[in-house]
DONUMAR-405817 format. One record per residue (C-alpha): y negated, z negated, x negated. Coordinates in steps of 0.25 Angstrom, whole numbers, plus 5000, padded with zeros to 4 digits. Layout:
REM residues N
<gunu py="Y" pz="Z" px="X"/>
...
REM end
This chain:
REM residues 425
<gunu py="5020" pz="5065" px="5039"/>
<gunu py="5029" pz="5077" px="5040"/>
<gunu py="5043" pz="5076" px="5034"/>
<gunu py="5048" pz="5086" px="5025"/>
<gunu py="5065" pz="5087" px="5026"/>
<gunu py="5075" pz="5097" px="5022"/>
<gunu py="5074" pz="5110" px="5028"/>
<gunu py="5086" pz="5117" px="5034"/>
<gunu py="5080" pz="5125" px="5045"/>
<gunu py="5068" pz="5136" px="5046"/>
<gunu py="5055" pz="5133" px="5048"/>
<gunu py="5047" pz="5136" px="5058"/>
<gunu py="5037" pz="5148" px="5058"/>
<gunu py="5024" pz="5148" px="5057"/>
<gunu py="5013" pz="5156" px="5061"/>
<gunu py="5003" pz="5159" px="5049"/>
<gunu py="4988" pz="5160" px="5047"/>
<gunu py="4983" pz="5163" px="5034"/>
<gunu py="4990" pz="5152" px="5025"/>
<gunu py="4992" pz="5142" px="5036"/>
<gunu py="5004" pz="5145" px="5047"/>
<gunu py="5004" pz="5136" px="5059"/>
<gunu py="5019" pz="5131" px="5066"/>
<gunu py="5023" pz="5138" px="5078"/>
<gunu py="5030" pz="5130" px="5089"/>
<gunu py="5044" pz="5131" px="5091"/>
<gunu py="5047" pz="5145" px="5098"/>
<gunu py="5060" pz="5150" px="5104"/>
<gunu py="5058" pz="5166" px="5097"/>
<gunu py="5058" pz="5159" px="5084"/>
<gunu py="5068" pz="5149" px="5085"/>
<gunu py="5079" pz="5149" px="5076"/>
<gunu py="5094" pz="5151" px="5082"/>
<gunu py="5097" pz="5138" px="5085"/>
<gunu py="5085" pz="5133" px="5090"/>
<gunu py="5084" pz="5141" px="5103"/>
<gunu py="5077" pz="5130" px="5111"/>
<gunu py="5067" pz="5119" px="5107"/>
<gunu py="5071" pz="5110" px="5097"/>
<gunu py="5071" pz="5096" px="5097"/>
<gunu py="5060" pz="5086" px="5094"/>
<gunu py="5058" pz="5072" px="5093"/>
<gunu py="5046" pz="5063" px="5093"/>
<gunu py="5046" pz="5049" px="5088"/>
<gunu py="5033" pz="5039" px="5093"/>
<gunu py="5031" pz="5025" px="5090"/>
<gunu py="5019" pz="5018" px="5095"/>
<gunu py="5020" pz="5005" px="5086"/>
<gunu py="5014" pz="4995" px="5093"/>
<gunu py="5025" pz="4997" px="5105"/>
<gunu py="5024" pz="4998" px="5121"/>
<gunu py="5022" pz="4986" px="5131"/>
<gunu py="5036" pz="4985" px="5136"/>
<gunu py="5033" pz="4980" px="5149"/>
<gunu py="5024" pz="4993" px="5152"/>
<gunu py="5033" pz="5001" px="5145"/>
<gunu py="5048" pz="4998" px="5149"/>
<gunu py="5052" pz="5002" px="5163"/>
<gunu py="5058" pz="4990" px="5172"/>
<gunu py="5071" pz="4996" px="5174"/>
<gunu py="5081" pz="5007" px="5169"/>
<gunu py="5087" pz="5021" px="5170"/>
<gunu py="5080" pz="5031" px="5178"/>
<gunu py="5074" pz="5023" px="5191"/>
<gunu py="5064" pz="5015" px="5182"/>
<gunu py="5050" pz="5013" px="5187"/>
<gunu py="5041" pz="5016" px="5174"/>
<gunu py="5034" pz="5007" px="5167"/>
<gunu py="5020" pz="5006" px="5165"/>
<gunu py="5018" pz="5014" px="5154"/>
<gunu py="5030" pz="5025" px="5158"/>
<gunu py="5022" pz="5027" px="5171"/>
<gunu py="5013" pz="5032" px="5162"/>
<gunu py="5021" pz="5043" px="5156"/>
<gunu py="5021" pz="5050" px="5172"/>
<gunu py="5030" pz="5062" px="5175"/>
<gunu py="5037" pz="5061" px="5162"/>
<gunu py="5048" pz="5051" px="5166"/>
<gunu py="5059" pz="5061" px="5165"/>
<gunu py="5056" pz="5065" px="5151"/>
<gunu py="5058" pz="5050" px="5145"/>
<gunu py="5066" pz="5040" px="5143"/>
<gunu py="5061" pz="5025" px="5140"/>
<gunu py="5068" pz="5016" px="5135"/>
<gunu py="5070" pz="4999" px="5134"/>
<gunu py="5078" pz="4990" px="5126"/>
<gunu py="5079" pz="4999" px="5113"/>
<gunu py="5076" pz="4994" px="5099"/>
<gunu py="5080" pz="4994" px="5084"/>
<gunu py="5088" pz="4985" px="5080"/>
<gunu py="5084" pz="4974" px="5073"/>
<gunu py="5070" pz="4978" px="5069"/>
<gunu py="5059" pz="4967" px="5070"/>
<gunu py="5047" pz="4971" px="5060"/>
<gunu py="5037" pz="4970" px="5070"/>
<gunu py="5026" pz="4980" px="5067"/>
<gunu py="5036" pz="4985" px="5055"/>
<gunu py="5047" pz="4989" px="5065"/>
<gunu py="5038" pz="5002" px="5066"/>
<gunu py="5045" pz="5008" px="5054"/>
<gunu py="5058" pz="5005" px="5061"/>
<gunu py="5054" pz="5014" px="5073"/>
<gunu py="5062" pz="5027" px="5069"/>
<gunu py="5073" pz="5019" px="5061"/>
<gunu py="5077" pz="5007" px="5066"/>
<gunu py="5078" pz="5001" px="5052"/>
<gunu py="5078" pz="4987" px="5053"/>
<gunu py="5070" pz="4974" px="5050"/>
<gunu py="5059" pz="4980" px="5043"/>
<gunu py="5049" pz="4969" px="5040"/>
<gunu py="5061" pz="4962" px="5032"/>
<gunu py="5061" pz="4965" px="5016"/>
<gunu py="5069" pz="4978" px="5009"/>
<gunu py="5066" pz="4986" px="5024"/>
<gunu py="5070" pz="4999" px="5023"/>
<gunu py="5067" pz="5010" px="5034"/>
<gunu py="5078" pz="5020" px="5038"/>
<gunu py="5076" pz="5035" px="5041"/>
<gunu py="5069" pz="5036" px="5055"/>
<gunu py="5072" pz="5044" px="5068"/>
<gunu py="5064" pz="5055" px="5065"/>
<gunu py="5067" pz="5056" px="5050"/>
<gunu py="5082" pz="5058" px="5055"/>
<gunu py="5076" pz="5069" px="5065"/>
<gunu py="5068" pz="5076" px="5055"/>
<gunu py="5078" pz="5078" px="5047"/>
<gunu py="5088" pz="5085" px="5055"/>
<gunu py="5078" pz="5096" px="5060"/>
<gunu py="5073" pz="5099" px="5045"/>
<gunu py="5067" pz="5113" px="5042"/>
<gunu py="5066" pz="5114" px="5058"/>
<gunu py="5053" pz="5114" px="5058"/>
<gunu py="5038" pz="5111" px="5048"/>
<gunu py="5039" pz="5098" px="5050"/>
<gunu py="5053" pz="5089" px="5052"/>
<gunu py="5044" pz="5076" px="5056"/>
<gunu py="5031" pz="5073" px="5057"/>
<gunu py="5029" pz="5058" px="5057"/>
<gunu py="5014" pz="5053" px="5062"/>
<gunu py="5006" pz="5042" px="5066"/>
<gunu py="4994" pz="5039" px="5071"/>
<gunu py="4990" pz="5030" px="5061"/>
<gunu py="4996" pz="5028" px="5045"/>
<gunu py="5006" pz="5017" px="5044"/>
<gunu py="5022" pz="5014" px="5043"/>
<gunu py="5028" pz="5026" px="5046"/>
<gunu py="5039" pz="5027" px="5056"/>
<gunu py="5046" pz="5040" px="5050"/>
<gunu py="5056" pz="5036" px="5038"/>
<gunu py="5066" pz="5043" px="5028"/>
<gunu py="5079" pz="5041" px="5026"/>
<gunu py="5076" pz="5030" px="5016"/>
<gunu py="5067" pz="5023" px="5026"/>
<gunu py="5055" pz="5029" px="5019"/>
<gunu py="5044" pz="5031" px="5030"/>
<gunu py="5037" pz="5043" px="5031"/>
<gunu py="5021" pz="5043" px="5033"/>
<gunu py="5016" pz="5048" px="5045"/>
<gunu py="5005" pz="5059" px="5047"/>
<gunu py="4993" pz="5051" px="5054"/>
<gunu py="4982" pz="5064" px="5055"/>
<gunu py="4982" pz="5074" px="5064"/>
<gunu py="4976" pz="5086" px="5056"/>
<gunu py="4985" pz="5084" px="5045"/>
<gunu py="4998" pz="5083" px="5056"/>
<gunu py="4991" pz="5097" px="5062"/>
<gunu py="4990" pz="5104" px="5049"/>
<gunu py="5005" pz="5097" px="5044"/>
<gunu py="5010" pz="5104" px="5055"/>
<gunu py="5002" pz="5117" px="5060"/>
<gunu py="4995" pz="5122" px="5047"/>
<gunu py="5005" pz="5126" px="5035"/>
<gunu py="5000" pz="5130" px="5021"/>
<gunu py="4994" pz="5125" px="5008"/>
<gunu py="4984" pz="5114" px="5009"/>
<gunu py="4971" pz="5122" px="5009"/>
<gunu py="4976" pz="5131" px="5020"/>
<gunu py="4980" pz="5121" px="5028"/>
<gunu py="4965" pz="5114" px="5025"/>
<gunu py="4957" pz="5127" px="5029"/>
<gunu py="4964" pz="5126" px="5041"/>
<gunu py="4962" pz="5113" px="5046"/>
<gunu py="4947" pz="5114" px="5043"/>
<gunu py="4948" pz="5127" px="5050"/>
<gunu py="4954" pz="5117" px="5064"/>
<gunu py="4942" pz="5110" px="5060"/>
<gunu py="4932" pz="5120" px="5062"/>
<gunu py="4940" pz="5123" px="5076"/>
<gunu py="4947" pz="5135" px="5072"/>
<gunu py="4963" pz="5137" px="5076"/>
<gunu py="4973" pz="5140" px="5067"/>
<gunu py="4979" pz="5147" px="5080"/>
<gunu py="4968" pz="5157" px="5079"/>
<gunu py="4971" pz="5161" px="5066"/>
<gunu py="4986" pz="5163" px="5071"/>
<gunu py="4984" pz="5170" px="5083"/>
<gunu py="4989" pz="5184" px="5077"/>
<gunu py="5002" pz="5177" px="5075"/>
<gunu py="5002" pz="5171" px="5088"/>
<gunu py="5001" pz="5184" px="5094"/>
<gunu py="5011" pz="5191" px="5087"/>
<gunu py="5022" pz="5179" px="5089"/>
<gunu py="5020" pz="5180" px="5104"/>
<gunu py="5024" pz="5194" px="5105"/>
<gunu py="5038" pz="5190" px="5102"/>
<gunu py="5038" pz="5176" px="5106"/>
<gunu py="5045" pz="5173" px="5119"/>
<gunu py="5037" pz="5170" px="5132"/>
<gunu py="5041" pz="5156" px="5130"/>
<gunu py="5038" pz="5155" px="5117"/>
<gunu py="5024" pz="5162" px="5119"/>
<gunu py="5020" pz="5150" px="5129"/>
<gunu py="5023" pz="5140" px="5116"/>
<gunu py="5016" pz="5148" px="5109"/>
<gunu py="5004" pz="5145" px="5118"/>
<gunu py="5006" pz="5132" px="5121"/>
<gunu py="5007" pz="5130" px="5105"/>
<gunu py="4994" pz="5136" px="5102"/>
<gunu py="4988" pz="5128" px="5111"/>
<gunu py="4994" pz="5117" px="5106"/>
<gunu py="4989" pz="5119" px="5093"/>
<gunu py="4974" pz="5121" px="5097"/>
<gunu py="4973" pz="5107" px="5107"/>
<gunu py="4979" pz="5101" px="5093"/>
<gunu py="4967" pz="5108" px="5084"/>
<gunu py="4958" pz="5104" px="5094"/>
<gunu py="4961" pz="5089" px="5094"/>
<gunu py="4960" pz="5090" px="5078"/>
<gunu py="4947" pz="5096" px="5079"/>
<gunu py="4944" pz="5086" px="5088"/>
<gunu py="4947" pz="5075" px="5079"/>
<gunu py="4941" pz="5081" px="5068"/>
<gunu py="4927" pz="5081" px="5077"/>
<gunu py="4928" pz="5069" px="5079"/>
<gunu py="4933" pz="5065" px="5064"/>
<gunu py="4918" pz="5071" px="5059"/>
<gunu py="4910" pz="5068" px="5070"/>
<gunu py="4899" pz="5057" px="5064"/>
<gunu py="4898" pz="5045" px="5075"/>
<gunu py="4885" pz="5042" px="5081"/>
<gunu py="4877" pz="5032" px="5076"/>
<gunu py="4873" pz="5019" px="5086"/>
<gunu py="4866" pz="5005" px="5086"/>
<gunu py="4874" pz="4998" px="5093"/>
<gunu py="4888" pz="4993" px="5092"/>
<gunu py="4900" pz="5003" px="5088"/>
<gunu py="4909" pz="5004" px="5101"/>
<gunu py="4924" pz="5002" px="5101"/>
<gunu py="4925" pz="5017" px="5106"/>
<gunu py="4923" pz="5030" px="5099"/>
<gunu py="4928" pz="5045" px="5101"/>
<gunu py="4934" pz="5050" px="5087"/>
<gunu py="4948" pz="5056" px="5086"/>
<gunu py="4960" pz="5045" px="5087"/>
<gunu py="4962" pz="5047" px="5071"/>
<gunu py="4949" pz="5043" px="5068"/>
<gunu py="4950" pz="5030" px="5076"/>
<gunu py="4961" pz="5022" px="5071"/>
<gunu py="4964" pz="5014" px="5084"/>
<gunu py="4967" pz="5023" px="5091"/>
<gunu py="4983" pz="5026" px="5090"/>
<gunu py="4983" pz="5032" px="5104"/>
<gunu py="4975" pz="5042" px="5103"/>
<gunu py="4980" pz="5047" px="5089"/>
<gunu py="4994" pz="5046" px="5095"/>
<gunu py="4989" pz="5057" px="5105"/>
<gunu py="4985" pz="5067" px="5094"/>
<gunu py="4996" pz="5063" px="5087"/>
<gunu py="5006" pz="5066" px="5098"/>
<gunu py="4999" pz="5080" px="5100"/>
<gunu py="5001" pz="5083" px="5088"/>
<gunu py="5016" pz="5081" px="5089"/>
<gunu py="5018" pz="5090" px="5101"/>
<gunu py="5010" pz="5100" px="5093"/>
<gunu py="5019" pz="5099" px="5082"/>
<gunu py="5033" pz="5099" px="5091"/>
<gunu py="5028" pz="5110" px="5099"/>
<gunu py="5026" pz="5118" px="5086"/>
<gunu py="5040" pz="5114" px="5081"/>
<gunu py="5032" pz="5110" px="5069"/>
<gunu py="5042" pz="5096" px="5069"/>
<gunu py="5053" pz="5093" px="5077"/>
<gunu py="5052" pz="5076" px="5073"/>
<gunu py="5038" pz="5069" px="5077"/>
<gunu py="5037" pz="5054" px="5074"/>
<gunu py="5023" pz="5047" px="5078"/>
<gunu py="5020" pz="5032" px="5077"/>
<gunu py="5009" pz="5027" px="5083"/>
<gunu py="5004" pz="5017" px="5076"/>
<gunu py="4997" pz="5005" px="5083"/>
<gunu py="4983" pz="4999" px="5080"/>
<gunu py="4980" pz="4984" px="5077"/>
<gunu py="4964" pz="4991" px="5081"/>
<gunu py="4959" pz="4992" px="5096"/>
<gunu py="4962" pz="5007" px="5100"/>
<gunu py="4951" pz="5015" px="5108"/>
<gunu py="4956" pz="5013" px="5121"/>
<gunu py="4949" pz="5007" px="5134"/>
<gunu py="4952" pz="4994" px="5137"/>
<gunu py="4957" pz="4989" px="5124"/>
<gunu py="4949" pz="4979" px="5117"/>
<gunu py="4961" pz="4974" px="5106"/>
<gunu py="4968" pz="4980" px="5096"/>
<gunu py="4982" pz="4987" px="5099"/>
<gunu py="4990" pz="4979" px="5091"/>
<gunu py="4985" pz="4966" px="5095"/>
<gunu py="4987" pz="4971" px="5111"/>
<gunu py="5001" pz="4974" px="5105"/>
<gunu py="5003" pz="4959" px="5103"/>
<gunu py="5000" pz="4955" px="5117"/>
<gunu py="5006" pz="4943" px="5116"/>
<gunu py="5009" pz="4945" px="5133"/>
<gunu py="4993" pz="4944" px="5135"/>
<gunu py="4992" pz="4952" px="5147"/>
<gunu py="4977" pz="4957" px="5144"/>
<gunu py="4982" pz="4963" px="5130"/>
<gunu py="4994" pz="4968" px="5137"/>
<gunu py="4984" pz="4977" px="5144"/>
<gunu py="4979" pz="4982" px="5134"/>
<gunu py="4990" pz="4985" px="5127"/>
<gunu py="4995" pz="4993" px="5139"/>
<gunu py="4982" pz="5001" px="5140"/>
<gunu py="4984" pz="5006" px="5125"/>
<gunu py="5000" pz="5008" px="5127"/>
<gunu py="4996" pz="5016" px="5141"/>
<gunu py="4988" pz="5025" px="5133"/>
<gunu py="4998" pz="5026" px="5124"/>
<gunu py="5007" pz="5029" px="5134"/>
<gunu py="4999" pz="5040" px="5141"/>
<gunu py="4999" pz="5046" px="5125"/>
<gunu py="5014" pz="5047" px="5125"/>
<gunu py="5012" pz="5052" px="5139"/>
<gunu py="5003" pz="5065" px="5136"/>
<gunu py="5013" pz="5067" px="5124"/>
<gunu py="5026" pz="5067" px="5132"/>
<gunu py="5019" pz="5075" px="5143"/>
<gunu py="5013" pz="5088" px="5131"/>
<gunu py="5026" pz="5087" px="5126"/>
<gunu py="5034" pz="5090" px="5139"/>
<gunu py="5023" pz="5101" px="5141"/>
<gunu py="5023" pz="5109" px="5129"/>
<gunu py="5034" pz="5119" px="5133"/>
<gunu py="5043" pz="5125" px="5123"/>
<gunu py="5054" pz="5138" px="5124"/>
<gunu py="5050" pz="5133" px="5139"/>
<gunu py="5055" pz="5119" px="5138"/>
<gunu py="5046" pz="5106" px="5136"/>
<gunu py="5042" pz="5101" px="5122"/>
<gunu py="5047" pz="5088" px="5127"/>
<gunu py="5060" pz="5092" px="5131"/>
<gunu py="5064" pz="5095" px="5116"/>
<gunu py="5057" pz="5081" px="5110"/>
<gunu py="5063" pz="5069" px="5111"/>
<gunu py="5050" pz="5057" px="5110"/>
<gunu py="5053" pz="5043" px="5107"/>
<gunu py="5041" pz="5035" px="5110"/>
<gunu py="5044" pz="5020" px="5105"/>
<gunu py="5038" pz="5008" px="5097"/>
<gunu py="5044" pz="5001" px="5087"/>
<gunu py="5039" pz="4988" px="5094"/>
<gunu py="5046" pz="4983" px="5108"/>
<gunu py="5036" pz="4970" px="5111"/>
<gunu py="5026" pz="4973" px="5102"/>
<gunu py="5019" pz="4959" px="5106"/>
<gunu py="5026" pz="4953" px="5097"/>
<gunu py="5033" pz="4963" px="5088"/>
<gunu py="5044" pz="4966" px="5096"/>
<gunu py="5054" pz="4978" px="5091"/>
<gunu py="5064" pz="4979" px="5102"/>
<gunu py="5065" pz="4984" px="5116"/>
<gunu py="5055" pz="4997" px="5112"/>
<gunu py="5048" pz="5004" px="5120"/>
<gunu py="5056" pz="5018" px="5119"/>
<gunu py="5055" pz="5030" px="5126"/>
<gunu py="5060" pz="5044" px="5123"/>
<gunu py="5054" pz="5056" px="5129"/>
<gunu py="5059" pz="5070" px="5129"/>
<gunu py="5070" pz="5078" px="5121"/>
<gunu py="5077" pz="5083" px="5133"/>
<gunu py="5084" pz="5069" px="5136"/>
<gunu py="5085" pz="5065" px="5152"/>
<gunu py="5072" pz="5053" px="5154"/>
<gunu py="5068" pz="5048" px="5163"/>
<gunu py="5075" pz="5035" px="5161"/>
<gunu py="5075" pz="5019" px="5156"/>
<gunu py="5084" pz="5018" px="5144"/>
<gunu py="5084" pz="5001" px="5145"/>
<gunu py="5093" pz="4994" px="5134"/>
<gunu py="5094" pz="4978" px="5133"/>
<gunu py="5081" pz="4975" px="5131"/>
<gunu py="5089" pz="4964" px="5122"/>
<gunu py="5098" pz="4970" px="5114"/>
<gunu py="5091" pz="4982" px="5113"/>
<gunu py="5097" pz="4997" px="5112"/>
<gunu py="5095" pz="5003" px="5097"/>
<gunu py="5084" pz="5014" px="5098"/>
<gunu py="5091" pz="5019" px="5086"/>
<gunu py="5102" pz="5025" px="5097"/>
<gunu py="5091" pz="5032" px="5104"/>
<gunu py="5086" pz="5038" px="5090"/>
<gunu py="5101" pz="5045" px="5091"/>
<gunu py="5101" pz="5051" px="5105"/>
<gunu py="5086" pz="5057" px="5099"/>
<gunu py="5093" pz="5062" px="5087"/>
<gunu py="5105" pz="5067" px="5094"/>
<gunu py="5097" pz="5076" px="5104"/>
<gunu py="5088" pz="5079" px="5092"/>
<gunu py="5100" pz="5085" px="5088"/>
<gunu py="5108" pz="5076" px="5077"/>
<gunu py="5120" pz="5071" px="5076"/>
<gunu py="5120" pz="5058" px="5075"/>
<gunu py="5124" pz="5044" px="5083"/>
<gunu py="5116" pz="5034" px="5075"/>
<gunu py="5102" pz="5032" px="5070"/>
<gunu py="5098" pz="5018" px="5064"/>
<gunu py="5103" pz="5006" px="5072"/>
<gunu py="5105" pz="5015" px="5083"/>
<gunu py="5119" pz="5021" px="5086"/>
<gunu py="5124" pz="5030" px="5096"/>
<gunu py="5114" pz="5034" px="5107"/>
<gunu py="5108" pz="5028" px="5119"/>
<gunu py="5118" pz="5035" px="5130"/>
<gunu py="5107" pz="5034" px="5142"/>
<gunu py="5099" pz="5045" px="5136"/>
<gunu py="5104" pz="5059" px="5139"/>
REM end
């Protein structure tokens, strides 16, 4: 859901339509005095079901190391990310419970009286209050336990569909207005068109840079519609009617298939640099939940979680490795539209930090240490292998402080991590 703090800044402007106004990205003519460059953004992602260590992690460390299987994957974006090995909380365990722990590092949370602690982007929201619509936007690709938490351990819900994150985010006003419009993307109509008097008028005194966002922004905004009327197609199109047995495969939207994670963790993903380029939150924090259901991809035949608990089988290793490639190649294209999506002439992904993580190291069987972590982005110097004793693991909690402190805050602790990890600079 979006979270709701204390305001302590301006908000944004907003362009206006009728009774419904739309976010404008974040544009160096508008910005307020102390905020003459981009600001800082971080991105949370947990994929629950984790990563196959022995694809993931790199052999060796530091800079020389030869990537793994799955980092070989991620091509010419080796210098904008660090991975990590040998990095855990502390004294988890929980199995499939430990996903709550993600963002906290509260421990031992299948044992009785657990109670969560505030999370990482909880503590990040709060700081840039009033900065922008939305402090956090927390979303999933499917309901369950969430991974944002309050101060009182609370967990916050996620949002799940993506015409309700698009409207949250782009379309301000009361509920009918808001409605009209959403039936009016529906019809394949753009609140863009609506706005293009205003558009007009801000470029005349917008800088050149900022006239290129401008551009790049709308365009952002109609791909997005497009995909919603897409889904919605899709959503209301009736299926054919055949005598013979119902095939595995169909061709709906990925939120009308529940199986299929992947490809709702692609619109989900699209959504968030839409809603980072438009400045509409600085905090974005995505779990992608795994399914006990076989997803829609060639040459599986078991469900993902099963193929989670390979049990060293190398035929089910396979296949989980063709659904954590595809998964991969998601985080991939994400990374890659983040680092070309240019803002005040410097790259989106230079101003976000991106944890991709899981909350389970051998997920096989229920492992919570050595976690496949890797951070991307946020003006850091990548291209390295961070690798801790993959025994006495290095607290991820002391990563969460070098994101905070370069998110901005003044702090040397987070949960069960203190101080910082001092190769990251």
């Amino acid at each position: 859901m979006s979270v709701q703090l204390p305001e302590k800044l301006s908000r944004r402007r907003v362009l206006q339509a009728g009774s419904v106004m739309l976010a404008l990205p974040w544009l160096e003519s508008l910005a307020a005095g102390a905020e003459q460059s981009p600001p800082q953004r971080m991105v949370q992602i947990c994929t629950s079901f984790g990563l196959y260590g022995p694809a993931f992690f790199p052999s060796q460390a530091g800079r020389d190391y030869e990537p793994s299987e799955y980092l070989t994957l991620l091509g010419d974006l080796r210098d904008r990310f660090t991975v990590f090995s040998g990095i855990s909380h502390p004294e988890i365990g929980g199995d499939h419970a430990s996903e709550a722990c993600f963002l906290t590092s509260a421990k031992h949370p299948t044992k009785g009286g657990f109670r969560n602690t505030v999370s990482l982007d909880y503590v990040a929201a709060k700081h840039v209050a009033g900065a922008t619509r939305f402090p956090l936007l927390t979303l999933s690709t499917l309901d369950g336990s969430p991974l944002t938490c309050t101060p009182s351990g609370a967990g916050v819900p996620a949002l799940t569909r993506p015409s309700e994150i698009f409207a949250r985010m782009f379309l301000a006003g009361n509920k009918n207005d808001v409605q009209h419009e959403i039936e009016r993307l529906k019809r394949g109509q753009s609140v863009l068109d609506r706005m293009a008097g205003r558009f007009t008028e801000l470029n005349k005194t917008a800088s050149a840079l900022d006239r290129q966002t401008l551009t790049d922004y709308t365009e952002a905004v109609r791909d997005m519609e497009r995909q919603l009327q897409s889904d919605e197609a899709w959503v209301n199109r009736p299926k054919p009617t055949v005598d013979e047995p119902q095939p595995n495969e169909n061709y709906p939207s990925p939120f009308t298939d529940r199986s299929d994670s992947i490809g709702r963790a692609r619109v989900m993903l699209g959504l968030v640099r839409l809603a980072l380029k438009t400045d509409s939150t600085r905090v974005v924090t995505l779990f992608i939940r795994g399914m006990d259901e076989k997803p829609p991809i060639e040459g599986i035949s078991e469900g993902h979680h099963g193929l989670s608990h390979h049990g060293r089988n190398p035929a089910k290793i396979e296949q989980l490795k063709i659904i954590e490639r595809a998964e991969i190649a998601v985080f991939r294209d994400f990374l890659k539209a983040m680092r070309d999506t240019q803002e005040a002439g410097r790259s989106l992904l230079d101003s976000t930090q991106i944890l991709i993580g899981s909350n389970l190291g051998d997920a096989s069987g229920h492992g919570t240490t050595n976690l496949p972590i890797l951070l991307a982005g946020g003006g850091w110097k990548h291209g390295q292998h961070i690798a801790g004793d993959v025994k006495n693991n290095t607290p991820l909690g002391k990563l969460f402080v070098n994101m905070l402190q370069r998110f901005g805050m003044q702090t040397n602790s987070f949960g069960s991590g203190t101080g910082t990890i001092s190769e990251l600079s």
